[in-house]
N, CA, C and O atoms as a printed pandas DataFrame, in Angstrom:
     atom_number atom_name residue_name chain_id  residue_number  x_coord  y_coord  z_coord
0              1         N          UNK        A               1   30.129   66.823   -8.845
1              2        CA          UNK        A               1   29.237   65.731   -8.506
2              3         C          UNK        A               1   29.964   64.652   -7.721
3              4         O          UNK        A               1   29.557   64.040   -6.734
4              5         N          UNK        A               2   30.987   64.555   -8.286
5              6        CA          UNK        A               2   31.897   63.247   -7.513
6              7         C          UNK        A               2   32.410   63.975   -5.881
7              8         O          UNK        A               2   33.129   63.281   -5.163
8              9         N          UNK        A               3   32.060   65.122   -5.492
9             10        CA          UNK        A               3   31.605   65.068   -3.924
10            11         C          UNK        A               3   31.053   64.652   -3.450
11            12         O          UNK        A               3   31.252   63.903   -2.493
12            13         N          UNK        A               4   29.790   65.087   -4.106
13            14        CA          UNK        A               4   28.416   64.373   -3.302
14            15         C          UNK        A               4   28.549   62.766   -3.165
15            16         O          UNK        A               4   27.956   62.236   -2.226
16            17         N          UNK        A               5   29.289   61.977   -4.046
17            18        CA          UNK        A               5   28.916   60.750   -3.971
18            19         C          UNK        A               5   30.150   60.915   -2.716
19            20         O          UNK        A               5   29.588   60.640   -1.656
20            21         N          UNK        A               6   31.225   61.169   -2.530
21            22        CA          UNK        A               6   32.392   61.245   -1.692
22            23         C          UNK        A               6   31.665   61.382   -0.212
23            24         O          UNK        A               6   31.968   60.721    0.782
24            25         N          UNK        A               7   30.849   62.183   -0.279
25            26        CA          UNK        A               7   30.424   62.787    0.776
26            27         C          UNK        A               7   29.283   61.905    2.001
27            28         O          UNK        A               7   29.079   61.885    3.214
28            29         N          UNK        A               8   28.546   60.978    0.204
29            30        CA          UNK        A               8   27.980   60.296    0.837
30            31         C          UNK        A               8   28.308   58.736    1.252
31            32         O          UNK        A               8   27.772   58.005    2.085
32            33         N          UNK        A               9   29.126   58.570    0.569
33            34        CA          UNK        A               9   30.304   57.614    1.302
34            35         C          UNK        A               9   30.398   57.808    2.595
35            36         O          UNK        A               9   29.999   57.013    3.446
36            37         N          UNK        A              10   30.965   58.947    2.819
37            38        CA          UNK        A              10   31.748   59.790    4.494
38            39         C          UNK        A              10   31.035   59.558    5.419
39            40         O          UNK        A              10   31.407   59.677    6.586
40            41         N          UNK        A              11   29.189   58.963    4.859
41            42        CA          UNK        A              11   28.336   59.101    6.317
42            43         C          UNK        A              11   27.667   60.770    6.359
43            44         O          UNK        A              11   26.767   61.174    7.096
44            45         N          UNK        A              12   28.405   61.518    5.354
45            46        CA          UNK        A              12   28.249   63.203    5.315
46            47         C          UNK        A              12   26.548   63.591    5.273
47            48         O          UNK        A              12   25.908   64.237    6.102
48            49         N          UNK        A              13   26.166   63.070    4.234
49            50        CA          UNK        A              13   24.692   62.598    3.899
50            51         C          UNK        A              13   23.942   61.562    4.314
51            52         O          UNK        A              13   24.169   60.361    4.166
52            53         N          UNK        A              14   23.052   62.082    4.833
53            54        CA          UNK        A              14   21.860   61.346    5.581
54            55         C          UNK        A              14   20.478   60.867    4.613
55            56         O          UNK        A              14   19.538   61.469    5.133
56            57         N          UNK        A              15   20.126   60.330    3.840
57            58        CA          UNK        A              15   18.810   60.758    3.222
58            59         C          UNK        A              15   17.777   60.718    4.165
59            60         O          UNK        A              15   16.853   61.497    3.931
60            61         N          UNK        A              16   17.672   59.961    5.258
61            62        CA          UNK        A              16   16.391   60.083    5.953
62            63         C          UNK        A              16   16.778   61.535    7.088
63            64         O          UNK        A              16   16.129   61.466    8.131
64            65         N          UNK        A              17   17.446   62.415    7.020
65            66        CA          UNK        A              17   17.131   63.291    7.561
66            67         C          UNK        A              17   16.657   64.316    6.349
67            68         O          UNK        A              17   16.089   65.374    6.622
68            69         N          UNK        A              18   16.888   63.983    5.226
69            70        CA          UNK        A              18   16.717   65.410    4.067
70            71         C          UNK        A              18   14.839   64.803    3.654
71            72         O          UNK        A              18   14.287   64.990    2.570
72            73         N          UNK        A              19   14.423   64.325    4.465
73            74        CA          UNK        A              19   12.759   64.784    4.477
74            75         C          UNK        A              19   13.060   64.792    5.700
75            76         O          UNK        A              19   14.022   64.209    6.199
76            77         N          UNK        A              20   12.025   65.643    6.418
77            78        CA          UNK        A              20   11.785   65.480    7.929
78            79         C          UNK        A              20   10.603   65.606    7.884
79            80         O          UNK        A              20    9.860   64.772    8.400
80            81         N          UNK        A              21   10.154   66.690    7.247
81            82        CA          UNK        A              21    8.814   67.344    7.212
82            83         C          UNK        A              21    7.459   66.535    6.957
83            84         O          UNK        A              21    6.948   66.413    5.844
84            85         N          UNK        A              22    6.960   66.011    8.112
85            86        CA          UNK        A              22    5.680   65.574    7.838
86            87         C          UNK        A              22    4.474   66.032    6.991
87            88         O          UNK        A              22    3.700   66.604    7.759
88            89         N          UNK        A              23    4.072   66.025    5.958
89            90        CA          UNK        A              23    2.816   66.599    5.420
90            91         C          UNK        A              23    1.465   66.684    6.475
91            92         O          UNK        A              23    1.209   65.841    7.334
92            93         N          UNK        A              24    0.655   67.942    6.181
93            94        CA          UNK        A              24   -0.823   67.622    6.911
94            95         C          UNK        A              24   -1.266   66.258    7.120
95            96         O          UNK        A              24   -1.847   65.603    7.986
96            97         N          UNK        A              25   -0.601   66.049    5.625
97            98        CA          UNK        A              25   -2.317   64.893    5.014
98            99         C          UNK        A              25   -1.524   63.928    5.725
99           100         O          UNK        A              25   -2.149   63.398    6.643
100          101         N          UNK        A              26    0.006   63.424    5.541
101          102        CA          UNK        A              26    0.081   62.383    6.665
102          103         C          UNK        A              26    0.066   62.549    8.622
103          104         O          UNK        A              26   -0.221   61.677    9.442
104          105         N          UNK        A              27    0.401   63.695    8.814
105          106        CA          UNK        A              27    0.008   63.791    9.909
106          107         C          UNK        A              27   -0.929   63.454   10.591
107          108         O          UNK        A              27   -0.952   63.138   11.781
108          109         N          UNK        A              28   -1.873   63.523    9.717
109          110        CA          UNK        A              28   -3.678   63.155   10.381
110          111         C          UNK        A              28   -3.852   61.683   10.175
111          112         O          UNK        A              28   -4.280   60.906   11.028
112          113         N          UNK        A              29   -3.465   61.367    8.919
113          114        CA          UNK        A              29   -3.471   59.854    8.884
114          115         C          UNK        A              29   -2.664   59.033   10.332
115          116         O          UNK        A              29   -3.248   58.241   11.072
116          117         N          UNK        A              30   -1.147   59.486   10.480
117          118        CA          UNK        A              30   -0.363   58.732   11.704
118          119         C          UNK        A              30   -1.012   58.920   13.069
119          120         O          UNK        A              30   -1.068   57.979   13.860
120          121         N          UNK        A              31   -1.630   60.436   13.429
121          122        CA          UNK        A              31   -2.784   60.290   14.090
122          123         C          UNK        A              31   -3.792   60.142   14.526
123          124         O          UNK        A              31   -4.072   60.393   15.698
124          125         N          UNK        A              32   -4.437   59.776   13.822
125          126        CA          UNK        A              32   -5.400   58.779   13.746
126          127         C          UNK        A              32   -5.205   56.972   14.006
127          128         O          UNK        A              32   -5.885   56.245   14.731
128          129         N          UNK        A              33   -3.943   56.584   13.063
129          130        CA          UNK        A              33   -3.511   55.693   13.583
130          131         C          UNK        A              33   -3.328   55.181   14.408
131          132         O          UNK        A              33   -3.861   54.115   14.717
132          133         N          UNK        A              34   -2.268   55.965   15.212
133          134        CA          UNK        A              34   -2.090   55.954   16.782
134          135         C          UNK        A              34   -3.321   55.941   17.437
135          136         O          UNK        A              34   -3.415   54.850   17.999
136          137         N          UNK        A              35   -4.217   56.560   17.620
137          138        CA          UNK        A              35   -5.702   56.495   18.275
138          139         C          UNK        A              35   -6.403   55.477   18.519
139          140         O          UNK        A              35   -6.969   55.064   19.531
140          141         N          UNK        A              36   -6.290   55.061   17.318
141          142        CA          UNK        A              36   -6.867   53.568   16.734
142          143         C          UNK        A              36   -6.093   52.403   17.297
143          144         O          UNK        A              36   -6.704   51.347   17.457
144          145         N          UNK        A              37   -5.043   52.465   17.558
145          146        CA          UNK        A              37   -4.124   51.263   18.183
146          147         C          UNK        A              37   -4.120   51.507   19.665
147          148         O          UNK        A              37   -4.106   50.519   20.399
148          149         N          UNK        A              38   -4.131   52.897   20.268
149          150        CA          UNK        A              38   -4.414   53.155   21.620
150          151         C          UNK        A              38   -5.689   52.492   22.151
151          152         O          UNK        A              38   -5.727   51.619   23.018
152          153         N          UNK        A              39   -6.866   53.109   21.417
153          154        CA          UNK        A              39   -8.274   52.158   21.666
154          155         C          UNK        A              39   -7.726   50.831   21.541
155          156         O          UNK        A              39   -7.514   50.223   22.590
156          157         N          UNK        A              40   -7.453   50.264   20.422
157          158        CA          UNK        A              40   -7.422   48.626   20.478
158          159         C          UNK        A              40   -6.775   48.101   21.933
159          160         O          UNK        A              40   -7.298   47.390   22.791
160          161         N          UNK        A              41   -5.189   48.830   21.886
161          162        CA          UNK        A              41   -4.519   48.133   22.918
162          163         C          UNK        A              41   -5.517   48.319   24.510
163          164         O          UNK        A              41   -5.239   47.484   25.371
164          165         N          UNK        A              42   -6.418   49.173   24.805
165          166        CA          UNK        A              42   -7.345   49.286   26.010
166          167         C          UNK        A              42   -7.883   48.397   26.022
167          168         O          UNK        A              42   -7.951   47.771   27.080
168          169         N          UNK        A              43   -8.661   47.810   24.598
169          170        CA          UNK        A              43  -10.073   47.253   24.962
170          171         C          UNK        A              43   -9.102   45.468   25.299
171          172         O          UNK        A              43   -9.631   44.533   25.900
172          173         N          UNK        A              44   -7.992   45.446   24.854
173          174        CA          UNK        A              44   -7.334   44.102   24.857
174          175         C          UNK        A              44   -6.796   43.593   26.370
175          176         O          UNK        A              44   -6.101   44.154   27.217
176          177         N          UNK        A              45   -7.406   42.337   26.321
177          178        CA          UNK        A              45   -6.757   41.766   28.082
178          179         C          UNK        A              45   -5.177   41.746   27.572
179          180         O          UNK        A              45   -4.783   41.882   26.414
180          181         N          UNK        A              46   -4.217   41.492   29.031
181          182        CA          UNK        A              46   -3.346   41.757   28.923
182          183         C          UNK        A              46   -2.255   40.785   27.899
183          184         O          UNK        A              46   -1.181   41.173   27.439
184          185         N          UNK        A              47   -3.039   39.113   27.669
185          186        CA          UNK        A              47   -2.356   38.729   26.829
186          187         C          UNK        A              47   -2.501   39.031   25.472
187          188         O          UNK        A              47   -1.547   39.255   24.727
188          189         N          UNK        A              48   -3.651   39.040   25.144
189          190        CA          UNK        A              48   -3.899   39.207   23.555
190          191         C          UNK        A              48   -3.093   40.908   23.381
191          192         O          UNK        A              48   -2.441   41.026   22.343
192          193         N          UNK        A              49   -3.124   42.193   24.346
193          194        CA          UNK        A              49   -2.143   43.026   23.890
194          195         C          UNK        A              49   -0.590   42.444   23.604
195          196         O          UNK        A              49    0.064   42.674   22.587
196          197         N          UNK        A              50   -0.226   41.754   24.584
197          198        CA          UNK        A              50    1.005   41.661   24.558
198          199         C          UNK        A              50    0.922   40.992   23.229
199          200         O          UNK        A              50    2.038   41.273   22.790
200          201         N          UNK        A              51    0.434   40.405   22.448
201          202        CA          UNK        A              51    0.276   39.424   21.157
202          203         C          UNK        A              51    0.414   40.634   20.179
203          204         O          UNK        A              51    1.414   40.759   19.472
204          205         N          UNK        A              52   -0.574   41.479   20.164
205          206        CA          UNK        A              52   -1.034   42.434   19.215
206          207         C          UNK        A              52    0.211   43.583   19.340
207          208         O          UNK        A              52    0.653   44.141   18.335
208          209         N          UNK        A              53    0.715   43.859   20.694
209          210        CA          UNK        A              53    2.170   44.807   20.366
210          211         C          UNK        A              53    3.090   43.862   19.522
211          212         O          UNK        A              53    3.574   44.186   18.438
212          213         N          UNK        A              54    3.273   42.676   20.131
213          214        CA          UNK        A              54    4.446   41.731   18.804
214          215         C          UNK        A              54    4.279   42.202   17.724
215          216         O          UNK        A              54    5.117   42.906   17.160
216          217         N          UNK        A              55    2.823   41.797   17.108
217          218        CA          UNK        A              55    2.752   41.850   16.140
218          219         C          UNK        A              55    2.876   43.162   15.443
219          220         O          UNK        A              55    3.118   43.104   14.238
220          221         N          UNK        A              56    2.695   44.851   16.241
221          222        CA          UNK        A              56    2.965   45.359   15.307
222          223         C          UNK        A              56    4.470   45.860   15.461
223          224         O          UNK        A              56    4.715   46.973   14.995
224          225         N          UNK        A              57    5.285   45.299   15.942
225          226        CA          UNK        A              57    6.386   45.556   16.081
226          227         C          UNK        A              57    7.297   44.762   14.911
227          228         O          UNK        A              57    8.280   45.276   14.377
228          229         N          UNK        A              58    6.679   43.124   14.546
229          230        CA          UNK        A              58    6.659   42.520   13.308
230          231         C          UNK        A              58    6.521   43.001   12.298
231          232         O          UNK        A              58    7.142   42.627   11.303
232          233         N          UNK        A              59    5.531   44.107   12.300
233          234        CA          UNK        A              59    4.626   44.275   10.809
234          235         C          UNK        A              59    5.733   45.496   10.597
235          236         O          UNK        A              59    6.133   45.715    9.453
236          237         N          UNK        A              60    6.212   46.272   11.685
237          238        CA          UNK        A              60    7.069   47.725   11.711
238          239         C          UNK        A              60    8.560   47.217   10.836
239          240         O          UNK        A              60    9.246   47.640    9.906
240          241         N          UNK        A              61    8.548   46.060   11.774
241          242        CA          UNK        A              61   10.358   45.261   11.162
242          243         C          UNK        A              61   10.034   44.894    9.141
243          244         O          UNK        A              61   10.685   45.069    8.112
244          245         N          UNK        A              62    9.008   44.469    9.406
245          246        CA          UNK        A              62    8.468   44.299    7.968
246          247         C          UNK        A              62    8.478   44.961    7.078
247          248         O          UNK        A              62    9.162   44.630    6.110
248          249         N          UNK        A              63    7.456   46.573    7.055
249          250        CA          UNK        A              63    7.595   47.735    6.758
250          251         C          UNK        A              63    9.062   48.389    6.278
251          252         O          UNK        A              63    9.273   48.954    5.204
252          253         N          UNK        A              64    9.963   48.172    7.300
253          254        CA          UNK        A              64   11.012   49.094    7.416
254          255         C          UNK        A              64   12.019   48.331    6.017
255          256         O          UNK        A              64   12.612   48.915    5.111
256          257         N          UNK        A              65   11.899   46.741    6.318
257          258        CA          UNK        A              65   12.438   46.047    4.815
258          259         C          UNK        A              65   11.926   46.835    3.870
259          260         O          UNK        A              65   12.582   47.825    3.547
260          261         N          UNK        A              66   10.920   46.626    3.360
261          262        CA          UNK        A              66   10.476   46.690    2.498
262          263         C          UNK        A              66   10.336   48.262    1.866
263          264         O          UNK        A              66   10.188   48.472    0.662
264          265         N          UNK        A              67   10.390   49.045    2.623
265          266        CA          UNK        A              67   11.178   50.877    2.389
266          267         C          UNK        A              67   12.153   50.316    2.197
267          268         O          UNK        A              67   12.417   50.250    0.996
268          269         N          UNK        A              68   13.067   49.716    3.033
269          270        CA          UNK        A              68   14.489   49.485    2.285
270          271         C          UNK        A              68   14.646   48.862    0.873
271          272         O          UNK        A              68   15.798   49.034    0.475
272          273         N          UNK        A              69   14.192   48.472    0.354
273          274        CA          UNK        A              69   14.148   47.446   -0.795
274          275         C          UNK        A              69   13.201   48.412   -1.868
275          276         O          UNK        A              69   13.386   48.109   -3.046
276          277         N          UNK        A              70   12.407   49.308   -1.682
277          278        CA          UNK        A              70   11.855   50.110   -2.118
278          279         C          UNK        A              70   12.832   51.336   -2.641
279          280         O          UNK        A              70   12.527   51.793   -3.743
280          281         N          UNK        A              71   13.686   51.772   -2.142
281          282        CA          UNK        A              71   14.515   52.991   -1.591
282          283         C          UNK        A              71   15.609   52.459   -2.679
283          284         O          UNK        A              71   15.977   53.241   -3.556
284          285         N          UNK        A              72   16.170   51.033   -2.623
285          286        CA          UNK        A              72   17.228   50.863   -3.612
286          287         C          UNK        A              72   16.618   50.828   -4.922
287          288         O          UNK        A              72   17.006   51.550   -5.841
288          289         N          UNK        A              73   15.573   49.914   -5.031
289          290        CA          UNK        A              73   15.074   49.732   -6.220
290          291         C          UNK        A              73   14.941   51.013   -7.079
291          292         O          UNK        A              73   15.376   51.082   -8.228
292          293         N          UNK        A              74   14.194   52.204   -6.323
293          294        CA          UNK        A              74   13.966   53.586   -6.879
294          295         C          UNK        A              74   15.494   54.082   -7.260
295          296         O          UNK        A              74   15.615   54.728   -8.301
296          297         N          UNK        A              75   16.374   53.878   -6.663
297          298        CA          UNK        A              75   17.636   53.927   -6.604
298          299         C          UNK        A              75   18.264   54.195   -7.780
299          300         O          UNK        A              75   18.513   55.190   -8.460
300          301         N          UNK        A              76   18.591   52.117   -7.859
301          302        CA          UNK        A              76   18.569   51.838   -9.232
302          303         C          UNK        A              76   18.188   51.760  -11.025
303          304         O          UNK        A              76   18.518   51.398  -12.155
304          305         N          UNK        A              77   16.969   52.609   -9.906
305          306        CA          UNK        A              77   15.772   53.052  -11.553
306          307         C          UNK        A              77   16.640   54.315  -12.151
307          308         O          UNK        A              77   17.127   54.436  -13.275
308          309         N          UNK        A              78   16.680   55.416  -10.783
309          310        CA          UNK        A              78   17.501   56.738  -11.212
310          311         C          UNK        A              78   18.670   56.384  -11.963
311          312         O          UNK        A              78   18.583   56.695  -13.151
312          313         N          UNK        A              79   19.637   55.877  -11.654
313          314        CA          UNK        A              79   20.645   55.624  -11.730
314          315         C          UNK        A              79   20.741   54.841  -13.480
315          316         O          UNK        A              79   21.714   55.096  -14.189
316          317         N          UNK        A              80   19.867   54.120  -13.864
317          318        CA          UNK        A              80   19.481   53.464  -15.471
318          319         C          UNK        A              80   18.815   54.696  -15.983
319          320         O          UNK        A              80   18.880   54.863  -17.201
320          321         N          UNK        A              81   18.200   55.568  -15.289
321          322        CA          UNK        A              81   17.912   56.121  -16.331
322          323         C          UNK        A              81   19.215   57.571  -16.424
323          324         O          UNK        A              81   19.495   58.064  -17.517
324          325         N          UNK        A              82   19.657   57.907  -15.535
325          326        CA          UNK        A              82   21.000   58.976  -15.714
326          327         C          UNK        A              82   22.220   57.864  -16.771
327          328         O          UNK        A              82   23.089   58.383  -17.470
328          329         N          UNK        A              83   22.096   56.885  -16.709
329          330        CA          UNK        A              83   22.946   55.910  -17.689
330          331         C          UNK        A              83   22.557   56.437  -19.172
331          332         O          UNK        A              83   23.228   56.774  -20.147
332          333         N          UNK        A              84   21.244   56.360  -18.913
333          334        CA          UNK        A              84   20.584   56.052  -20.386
334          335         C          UNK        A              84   20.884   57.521  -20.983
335          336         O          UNK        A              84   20.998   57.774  -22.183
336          337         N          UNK        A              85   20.962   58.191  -20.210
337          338        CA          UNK        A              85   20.851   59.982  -20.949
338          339         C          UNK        A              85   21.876   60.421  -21.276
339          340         O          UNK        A              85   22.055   61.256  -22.163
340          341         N          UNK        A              86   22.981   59.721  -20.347
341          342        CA          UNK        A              86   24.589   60.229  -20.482
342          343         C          UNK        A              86   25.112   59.579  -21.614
343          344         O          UNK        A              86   25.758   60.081  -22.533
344          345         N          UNK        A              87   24.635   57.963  -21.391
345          346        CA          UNK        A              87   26.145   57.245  -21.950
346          347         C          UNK        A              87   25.475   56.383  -23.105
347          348         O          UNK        A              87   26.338   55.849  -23.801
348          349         N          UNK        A              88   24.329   56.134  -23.452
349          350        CA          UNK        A              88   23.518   55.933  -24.916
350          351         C          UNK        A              88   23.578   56.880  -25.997
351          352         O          UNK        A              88   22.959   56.667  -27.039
């Protein structure tokens, strides 16, 4: 076991490459999405797009925290509970 953590030290391990695989069910959802923001950004004059790309480029920077902060937290849950099983 004390590889894997070695390993993932090294940069060796990636976790966002060990999913890649999109599901159906989100596939259709992200496309659809996209569709939906393609229409919007058409029907928008050119300032209010340029407003509405900020913003979801904001909401993306936002998002991406908050997976991050999500990602440790789950983290730290694993990690209390492999405590709790080993060393209680």
């Amino acid at each position: 076991m004390s590889n894997f953590i070695e390993e993932f030290y090294y940069g060796n391990i990636e976790p966002q490459s060990l999913s890649t695989e999109i599901t159906p069910k989100l596939k259709k959802k992200l496309s659809a999405l996209v569709k939906k923001e393609e229409e919007l950004t058409e029907m928008l004059p050119e300032k209010e797009k340029e407003l509405f790309v900020n913003y979801v480029l904001a909401y993306n920077e936002f998002s991406s925290i908050g997976n991050s902060d999500s990602f440790i937290s789950g983290f730290r849950l694993g990690a209390r509970f492999t405590y709790d099983a080993f060393v209680k």
